[in-house]
C-alpha positions as CSV (number, residue, x, y, z in Angstrom):
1,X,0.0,0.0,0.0
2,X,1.3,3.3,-0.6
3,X,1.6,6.5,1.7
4,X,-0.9,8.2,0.0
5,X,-2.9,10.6,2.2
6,X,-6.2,9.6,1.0
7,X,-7.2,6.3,0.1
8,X,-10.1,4.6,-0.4
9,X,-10.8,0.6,0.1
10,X,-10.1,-1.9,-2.3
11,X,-12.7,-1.0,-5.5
12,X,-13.4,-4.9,-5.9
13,X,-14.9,-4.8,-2.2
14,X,-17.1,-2.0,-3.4
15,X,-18.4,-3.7,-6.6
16,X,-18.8,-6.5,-4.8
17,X,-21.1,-4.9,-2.7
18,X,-22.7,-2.5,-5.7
19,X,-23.7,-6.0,-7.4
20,X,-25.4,-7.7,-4.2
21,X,-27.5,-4.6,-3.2
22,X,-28.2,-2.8,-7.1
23,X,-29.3,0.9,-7.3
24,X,-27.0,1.9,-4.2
25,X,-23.8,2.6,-5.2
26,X,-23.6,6.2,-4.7
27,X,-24.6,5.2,-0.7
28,X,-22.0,2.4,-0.4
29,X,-19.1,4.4,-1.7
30,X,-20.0,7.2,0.4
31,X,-20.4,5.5,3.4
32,X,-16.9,3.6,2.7
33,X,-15.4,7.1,2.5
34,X,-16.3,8.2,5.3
35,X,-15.8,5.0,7.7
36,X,-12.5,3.8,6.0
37,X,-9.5,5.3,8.4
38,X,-7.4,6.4,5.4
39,X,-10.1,8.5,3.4
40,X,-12.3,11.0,5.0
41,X,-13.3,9.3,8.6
42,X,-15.8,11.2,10.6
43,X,-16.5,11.2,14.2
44,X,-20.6,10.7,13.7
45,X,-22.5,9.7,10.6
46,X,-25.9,9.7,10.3
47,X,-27.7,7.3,8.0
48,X,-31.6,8.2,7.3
49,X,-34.2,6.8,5.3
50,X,-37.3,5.1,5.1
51,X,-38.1,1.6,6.1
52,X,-36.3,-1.3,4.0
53,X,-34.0,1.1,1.6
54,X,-31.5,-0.6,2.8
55,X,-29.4,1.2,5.4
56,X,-28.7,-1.3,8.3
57,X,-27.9,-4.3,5.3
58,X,-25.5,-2.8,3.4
59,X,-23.7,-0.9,6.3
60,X,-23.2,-4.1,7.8
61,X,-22.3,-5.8,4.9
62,X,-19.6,-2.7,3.9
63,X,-18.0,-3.6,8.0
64,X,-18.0,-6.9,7.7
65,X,-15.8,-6.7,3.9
66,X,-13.6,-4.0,5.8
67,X,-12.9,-6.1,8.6
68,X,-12.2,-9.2,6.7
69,X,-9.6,-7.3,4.0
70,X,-5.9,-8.0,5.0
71,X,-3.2,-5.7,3.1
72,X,0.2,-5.0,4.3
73,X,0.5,-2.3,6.4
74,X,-3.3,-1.5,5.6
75,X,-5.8,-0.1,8.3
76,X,-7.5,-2.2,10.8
77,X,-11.0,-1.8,11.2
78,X,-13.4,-3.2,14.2
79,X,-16.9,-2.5,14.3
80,X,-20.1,-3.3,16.8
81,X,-23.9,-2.8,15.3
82,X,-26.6,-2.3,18.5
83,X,-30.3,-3.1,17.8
84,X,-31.4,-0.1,19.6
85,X,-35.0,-1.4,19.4
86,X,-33.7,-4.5,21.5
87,X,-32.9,-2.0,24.1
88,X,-36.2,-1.7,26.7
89,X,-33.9,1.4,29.3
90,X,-31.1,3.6,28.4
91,X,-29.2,1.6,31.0
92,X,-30.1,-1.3,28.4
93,X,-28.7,0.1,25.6
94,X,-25.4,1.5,28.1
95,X,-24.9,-2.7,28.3
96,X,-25.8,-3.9,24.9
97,X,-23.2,-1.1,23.7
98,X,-20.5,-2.6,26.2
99,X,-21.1,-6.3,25.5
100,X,-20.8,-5.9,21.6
101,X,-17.3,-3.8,22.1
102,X,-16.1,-6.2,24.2
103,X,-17.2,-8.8,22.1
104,X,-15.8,-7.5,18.9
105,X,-12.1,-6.4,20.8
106,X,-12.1,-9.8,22.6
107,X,-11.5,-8.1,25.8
108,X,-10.2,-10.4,28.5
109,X,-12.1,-8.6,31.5
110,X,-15.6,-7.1,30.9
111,X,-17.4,-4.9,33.1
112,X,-20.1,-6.4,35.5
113,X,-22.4,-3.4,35.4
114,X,-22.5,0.0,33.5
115,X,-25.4,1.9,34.1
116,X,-25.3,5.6,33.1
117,X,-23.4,7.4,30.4
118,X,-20.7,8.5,32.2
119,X,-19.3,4.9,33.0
120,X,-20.4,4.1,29.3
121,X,-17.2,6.2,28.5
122,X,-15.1,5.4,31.3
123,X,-15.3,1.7,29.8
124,X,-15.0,2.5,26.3
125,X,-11.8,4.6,26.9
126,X,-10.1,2.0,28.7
127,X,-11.0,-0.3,25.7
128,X,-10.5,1.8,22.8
129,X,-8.3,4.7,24.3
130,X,-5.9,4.1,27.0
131,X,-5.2,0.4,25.7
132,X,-1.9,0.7,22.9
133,X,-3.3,-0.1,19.3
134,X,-1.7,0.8,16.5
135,X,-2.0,3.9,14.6
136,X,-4.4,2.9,11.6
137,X,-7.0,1.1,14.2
138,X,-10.6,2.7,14.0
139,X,-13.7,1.3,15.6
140,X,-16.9,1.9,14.2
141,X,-19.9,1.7,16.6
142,X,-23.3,1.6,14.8
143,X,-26.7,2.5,16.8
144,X,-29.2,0.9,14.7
145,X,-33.2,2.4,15.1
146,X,-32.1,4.8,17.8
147,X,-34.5,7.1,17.0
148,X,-37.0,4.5,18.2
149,X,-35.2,3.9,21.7
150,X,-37.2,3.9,24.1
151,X,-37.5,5.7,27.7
152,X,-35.1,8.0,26.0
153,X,-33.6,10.9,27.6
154,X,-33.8,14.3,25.7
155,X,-29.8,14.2,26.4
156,X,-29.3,10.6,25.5
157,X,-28.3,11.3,21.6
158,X,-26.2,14.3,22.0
159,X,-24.4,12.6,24.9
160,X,-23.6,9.4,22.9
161,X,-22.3,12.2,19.9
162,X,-19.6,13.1,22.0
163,X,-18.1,10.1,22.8
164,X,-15.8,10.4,19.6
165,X,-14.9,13.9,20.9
166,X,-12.7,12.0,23.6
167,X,-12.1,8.6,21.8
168,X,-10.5,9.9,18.6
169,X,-10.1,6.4,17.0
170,X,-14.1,6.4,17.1
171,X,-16.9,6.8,14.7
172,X,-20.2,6.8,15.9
173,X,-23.3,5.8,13.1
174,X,-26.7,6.9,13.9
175,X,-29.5,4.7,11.8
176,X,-32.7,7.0,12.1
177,X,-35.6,7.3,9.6
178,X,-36.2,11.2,9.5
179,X,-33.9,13.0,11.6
180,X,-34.6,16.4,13.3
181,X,-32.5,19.1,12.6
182,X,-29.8,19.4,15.1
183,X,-30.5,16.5,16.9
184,X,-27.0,15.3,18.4
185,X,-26.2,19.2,19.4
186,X,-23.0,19.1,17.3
187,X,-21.8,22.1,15.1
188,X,-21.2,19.2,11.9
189,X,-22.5,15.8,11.2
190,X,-22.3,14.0,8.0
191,X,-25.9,12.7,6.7
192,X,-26.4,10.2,4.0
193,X,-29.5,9.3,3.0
194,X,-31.2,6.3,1.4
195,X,-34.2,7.3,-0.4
196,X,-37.0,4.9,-1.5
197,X,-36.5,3.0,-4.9
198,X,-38.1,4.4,-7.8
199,X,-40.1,2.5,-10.6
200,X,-36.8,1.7,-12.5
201,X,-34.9,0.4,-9.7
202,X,-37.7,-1.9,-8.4
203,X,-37.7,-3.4,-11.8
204,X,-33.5,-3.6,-12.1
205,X,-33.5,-5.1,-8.4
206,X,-36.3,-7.8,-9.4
207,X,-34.8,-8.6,-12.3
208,X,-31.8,-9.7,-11.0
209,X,-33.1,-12.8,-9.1
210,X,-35.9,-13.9,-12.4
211,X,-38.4,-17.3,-11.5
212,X,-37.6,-20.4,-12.6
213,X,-38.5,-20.7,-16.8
214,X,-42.1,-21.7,-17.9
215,X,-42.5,-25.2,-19.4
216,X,-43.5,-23.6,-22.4
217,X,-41.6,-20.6,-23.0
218,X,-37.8,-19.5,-23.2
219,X,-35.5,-18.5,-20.6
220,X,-35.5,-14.9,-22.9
221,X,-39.3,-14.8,-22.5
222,X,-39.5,-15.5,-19.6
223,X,-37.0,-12.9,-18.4
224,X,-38.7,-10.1,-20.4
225,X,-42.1,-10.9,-19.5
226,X,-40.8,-11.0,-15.7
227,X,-39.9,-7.4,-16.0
228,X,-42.4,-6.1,-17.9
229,X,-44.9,-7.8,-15.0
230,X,-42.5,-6.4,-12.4
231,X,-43.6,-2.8,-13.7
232,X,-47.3,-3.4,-14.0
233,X,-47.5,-4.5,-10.6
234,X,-45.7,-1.3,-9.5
235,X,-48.3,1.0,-11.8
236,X,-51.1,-0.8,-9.7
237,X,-49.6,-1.7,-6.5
238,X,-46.8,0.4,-5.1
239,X,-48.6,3.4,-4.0
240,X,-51.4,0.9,-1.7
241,X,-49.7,-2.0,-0.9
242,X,-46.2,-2.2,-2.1
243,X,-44.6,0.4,-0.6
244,X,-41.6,-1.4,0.5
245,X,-38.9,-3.8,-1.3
246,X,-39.7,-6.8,0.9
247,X,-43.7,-6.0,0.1
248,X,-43.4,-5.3,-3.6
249,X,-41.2,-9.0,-4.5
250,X,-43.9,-10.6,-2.3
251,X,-46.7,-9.0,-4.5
252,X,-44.5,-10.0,-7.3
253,X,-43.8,-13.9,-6.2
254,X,-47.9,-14.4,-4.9
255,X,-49.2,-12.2,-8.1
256,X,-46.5,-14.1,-11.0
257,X,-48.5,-18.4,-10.4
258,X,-51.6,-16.4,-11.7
259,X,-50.5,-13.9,-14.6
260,X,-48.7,-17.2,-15.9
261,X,-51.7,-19.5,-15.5
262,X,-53.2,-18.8,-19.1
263,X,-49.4,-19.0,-20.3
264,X,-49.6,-22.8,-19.1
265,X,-53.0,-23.8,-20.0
266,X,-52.2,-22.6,-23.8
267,X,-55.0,-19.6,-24.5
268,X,-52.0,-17.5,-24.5
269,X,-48.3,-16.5,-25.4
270,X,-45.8,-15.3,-23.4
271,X,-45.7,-12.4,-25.9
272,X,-49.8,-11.6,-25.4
273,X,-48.7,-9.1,-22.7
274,X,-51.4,-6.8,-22.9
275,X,-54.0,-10.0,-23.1
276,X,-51.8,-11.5,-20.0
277,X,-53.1,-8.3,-18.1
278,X,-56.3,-8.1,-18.8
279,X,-56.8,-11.6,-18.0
280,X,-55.3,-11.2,-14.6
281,X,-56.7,-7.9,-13.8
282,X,-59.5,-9.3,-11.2
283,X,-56.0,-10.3,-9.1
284,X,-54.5,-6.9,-9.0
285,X,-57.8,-5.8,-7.3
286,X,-57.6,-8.7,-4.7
287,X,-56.0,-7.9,-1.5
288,X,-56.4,-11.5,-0.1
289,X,-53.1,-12.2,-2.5
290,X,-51.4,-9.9,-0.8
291,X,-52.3,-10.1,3.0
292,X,-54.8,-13.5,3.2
293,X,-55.0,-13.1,7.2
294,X,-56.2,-9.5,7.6
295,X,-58.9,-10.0,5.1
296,X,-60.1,-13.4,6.2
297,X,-60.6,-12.1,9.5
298,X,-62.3,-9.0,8.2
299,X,-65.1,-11.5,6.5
300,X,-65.6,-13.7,9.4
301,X,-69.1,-14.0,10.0
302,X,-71.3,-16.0,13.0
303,X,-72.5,-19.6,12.2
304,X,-75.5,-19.8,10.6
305,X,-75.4,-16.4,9.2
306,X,-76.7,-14.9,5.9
307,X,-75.9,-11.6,4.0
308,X,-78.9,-11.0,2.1
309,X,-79.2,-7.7,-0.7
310,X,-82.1,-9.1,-3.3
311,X,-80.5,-12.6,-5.2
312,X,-77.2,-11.9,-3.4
313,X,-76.9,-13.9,-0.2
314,X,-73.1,-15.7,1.1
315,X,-73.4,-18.3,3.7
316,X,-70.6,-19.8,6.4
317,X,-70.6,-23.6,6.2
318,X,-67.5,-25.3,7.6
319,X,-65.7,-22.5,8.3
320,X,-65.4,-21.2,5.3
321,X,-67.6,-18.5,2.9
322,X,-69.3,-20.8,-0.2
323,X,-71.3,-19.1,-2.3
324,X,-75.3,-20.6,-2.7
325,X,-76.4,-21.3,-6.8
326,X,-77.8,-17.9,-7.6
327,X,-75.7,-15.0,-6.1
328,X,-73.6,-12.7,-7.3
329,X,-69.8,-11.0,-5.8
330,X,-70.7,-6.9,-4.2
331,X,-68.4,-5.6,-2.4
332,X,-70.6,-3.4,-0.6
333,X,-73.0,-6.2,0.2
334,X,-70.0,-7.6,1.9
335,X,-68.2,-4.8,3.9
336,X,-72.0,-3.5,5.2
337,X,-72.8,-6.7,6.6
338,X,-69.4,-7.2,8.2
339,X,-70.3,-4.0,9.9
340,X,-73.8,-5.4,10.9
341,X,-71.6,-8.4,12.3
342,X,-68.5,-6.4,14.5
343,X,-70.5,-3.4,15.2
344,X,-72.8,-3.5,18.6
345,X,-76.9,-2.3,18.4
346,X,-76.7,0.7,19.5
347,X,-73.6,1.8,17.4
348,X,-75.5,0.6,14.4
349,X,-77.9,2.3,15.4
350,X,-75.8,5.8,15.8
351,X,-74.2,5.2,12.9
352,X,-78.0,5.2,10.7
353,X,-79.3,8.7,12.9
354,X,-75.6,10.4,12.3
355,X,-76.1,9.2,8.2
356,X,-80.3,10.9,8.5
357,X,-78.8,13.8,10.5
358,X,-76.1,14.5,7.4
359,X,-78.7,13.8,4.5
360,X,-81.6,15.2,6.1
361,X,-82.7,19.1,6.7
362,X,-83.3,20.4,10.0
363,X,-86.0,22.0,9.0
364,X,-87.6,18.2,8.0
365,X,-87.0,16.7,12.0
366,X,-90.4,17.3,13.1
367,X,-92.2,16.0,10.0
368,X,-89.8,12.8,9.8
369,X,-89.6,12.3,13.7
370,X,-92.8,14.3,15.3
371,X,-95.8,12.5,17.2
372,X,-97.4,15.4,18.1
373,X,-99.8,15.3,16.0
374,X,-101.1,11.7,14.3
375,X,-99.4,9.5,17.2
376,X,-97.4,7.8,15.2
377,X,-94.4,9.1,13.1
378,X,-94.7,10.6,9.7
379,X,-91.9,10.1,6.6
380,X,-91.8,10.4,3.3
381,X,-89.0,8.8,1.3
382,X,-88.3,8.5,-2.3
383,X,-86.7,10.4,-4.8
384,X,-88.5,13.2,-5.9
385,X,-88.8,13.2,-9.8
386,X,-89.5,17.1,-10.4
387,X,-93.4,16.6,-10.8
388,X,-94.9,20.5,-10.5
389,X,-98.8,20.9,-8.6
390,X,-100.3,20.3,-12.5
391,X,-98.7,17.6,-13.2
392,X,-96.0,18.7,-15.7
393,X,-92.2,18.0,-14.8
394,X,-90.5,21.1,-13.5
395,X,-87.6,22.1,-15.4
396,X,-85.2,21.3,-12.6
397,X,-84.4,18.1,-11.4
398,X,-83.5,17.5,-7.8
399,X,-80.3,15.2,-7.2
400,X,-80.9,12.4,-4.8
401,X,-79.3,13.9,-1.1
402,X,-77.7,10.3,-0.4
403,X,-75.6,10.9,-3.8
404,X,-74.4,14.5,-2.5
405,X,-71.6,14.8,0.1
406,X,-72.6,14.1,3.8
407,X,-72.8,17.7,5.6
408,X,-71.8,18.6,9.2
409,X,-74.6,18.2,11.9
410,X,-74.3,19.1,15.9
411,X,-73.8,15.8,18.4
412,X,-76.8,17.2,19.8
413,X,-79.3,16.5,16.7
414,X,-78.0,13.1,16.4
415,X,-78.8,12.5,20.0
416,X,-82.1,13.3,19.3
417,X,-82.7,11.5,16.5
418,X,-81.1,8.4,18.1
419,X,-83.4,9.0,21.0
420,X,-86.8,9.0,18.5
421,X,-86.3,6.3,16.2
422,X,-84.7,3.7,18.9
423,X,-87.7,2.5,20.4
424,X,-89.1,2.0,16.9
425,X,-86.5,0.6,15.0
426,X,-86.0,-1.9,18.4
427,X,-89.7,-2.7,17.9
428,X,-89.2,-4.3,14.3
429,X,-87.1,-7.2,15.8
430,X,-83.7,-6.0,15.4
431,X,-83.0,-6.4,19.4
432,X,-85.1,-7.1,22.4
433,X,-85.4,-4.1,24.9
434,X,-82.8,-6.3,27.7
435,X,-80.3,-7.0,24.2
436,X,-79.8,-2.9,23.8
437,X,-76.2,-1.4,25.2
438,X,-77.3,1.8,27.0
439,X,-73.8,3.0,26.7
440,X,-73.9,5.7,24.4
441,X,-70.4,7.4,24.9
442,X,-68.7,4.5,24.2
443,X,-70.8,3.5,21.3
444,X,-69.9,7.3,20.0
445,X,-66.4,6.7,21.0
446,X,-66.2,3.0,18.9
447,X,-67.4,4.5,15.7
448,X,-64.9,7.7,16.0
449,X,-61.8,5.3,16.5
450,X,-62.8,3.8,13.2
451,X,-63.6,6.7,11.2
452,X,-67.0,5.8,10.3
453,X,-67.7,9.0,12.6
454,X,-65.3,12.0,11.8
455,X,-65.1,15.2,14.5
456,X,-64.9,18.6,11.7
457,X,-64.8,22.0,12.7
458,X,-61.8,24.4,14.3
459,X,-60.1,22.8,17.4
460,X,-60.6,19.2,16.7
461,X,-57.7,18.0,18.7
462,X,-58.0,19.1,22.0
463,X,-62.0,19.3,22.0
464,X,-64.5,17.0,24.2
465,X,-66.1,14.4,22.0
466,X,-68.9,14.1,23.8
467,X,-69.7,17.8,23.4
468,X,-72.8,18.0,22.4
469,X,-72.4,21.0,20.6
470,X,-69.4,19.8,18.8
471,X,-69.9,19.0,14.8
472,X,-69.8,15.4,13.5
473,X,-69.7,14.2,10.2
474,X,-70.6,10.7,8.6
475,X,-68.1,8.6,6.9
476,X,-69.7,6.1,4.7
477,X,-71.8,5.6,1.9
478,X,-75.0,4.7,0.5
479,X,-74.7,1.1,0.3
480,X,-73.3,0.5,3.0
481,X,-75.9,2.3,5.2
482,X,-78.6,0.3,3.2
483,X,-77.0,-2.8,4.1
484,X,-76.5,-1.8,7.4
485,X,-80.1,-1.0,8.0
486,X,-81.4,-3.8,6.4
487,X,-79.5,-6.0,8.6
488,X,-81.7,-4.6,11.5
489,X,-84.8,-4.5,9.4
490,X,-84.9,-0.7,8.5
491,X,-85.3,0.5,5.2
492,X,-83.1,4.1,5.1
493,X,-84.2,5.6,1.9
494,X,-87.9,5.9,4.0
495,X,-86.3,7.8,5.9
496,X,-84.9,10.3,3.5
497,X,-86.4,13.4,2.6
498,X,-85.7,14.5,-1.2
């Protein structure tokens, strides 16, 4: 090796490296730089990104390769990576820190205890600074998810930034995913960042690793109609599901058995791509591929059970969904009546007055939910087709109000509405008087920690939600409030005013 001032590792360890993680050699060389003793070492680095771009993989990888190259009178390089997210205490952390420096020098006596920060650096300067190494020696010490420690001192980070103030031969690498400006308290720390992989880069990393080659194609084909798949799942997936590396070439692997299948059975070529993606659109649009447990619990439904919306009716038998001779798939049908099953009575119930009290007028209360005058409660449903009082069409139609936007109503309205049409709605069999919850905060509370119930207006944050003068608007749709009620025996459009 020569005596040149600055020198960076050997370039076949950084190929090396560029070829087993693609699209990230601009990180890798920078991060060699600045770790490698003879190039630009720093005393902290800070490595942020997003999760799974890649930063805790290839720094370990790029310490491992330093470690193991030998050259004559070359640089010797230790290194120790903490799972900070391991850590449950600081005190935690102070240990974990100890035990992978003395694993990684071999020290002959470790400490029995070392509970604060101070004796954190009373131990690593006896290891690192008062014992004689030789001149090129640099120890890297990597805190991986720090950011994420917890019970953390607002002083914790800064203090572990100054360790390499005293311990020269140091370098200390923070792993956060969006660090705050001026966190560690330092006047300079070097930042790289690992952003998230673009469209192009997803495609070059999945088509370095291609499946196996169809029965019926060539290994050619099947490389170009892997990549070309790789970049329609992206189009429809990676904004939703597929954020991630790990979650996009799990997409990829679960999608790839079905966008073959017509491949196999002969009806198409590998060259039909466009006729390949049409054929396998209806498995883009399933999320069971992707996730099967989250959605399989989502659909569970009681024994002996039945969704019914006209000819469309899906009933549990052994465990699983089969669908009777006669129905047809609705997605609406389906996520209403999971509702009807998970929700409670009376929250099904607050959910139909909050969807009346956003569709329906105030001015229309009393004539929708008044006994004053008949006994017995008046409504008038129906769209309202523009007839005029002679019988000609007006030359304005009205648009149905369950098509428009839901609008704001007071927590107070909805009270009252929940309070006229309960005993009615209870009297058509949905629930027996004893089977009611008369909890009605925590039925409020249930559908605003799912959304279906959405606090508007200034001050959202810090207000009461059970201030009845607060402003509440409903979060779902018309199908799934007809499903709803119908699962309860009401019909809602009777109960809309046009």
């Amino acid at each position: 090796m020569n005596n040149s001032l600055f020198q960076l590792p050997n370039e076949l360890v950084l190929t090396t490296l560029a070829q087993i993680f693609p699209c990230r050699d601009s990180q890798i060389r920078a991060l060699a730089t600045l770790l490698y003793p003879t190039a630009a070492p720093c005393q902290n680095l800070v490595l942020y990104g997003t999760e799974a771009t890649g930063k805790t993989a290839i720094t370990t990888a790029l310490l491992e390769a330093l470690e193991n190259e030998r050259a004559e009178d070359g640089p010797t390089i230790k290194s120790a990576i903490v799972n900070s997210i391991e850590c449950i205490t600081a005190r935690h952390l102070f240990e974990s820190i100890v035990s992978k420096v003395v694993h990684a020098l071999r020290w002959e006596s470790p400490p029995s205890r070392c509970e604060t920060i101070s004796q954190l650096m009373v131990e690593l300067s006896k290891m690192l600074k008062y014992t004689p190494r030789p001149d090129n020696f640099h120890f890297v010490l990597v805190l991986d998810g720090i950011d994420r420690q917890r019970d953390m001192p607002a002083t914790l980070l800064p203090a572990l930034a100054r360790l390499s103030e005293t311990i020269l031969c140091l370098t200390t690498v923070f792993i956060v995913t969006s660090p705050p400006a001026n966190f560690l308290r330092t006047p300079f720390v070097a930042q790289i960042q690992f952003p998230n992989y673009t469209k192009p880069e997803f495609v070059a990393i999945l088509a370095t690793k291609t499946p196996p080659k169809l029965p019926t194609t060539t290994e050619e084909e099947t490389v170009d109609l892997w990549t070309r798949f790789a970049g329609a799942v992206h189009d429809a997936l990676a904004r939703s599901a597929a954020r991630t590396l790990p979650a996009f070439r799990h997409a990829c692997t679960a999608l790839w058995p079905r966008f073959t299948a017509p491949i196999l059975a002969g009806t198409h070529g590998p060259r039909e791509f466009s006729k390949l993606l049409v054929a396998a659109r209806v498995h883009f649009q399933d999320e069971r591929l992707l996730d099967p447990g989250i959605v399989a619990a989502n659909t569970m439904i009681p024994h002996n059970s039945k969704l019914t919306n006209g000819n469309a009716e899906m009933v549990k038998n052994g465990g699983s969904l089969v669908k009777q001779p006669g129905t047809r798939d609705h997605q609406a049908v389906g996520t209403a009546s999971d509702l009807a099953v998970l929700l409670p009575t009376t929250a099904r119930l607050l959910l139909l007055a909050a969807y009346l009290a956003s569709h329906n007028t105030t001015r229309h209360d009393l004539t929708l939910f008044s006994t004053h005058h008949h006994g017995r409660k008046r409504r008038r449903g129906g769209l309202s087709l523009g007839v005029g009082r002679g019988g000609r069409r007006s030359k304005h139609r009205k648009i149905a109000r369950k098509l428009l936007g839901a609008h704001a109503f007071v927590l107070e309205r909805m009270l009252a509405i929940f309070a006229a049409v309960r005993r009615e709605w209870d009297a058509k069999g949905a629930a027996g008087g004893d089977a009611m919850d008369s909890d009605v905060g925590m039925a409020i509370a249930t559908l605003a920690s799912l959304r279906l119930l959405v606090r508007v207006g200034a001050g959202v944050a810090g207000a009461d939600p059970m201030d009845r003068g607060g402003k509440w608007r409903v979060n779902i749709g018309w199908e799934m409030v007809r499903g709803l009620g119908r699962s309860i025996g009401v019909e809602v459009e009777e109960w809309l005013i046009e």
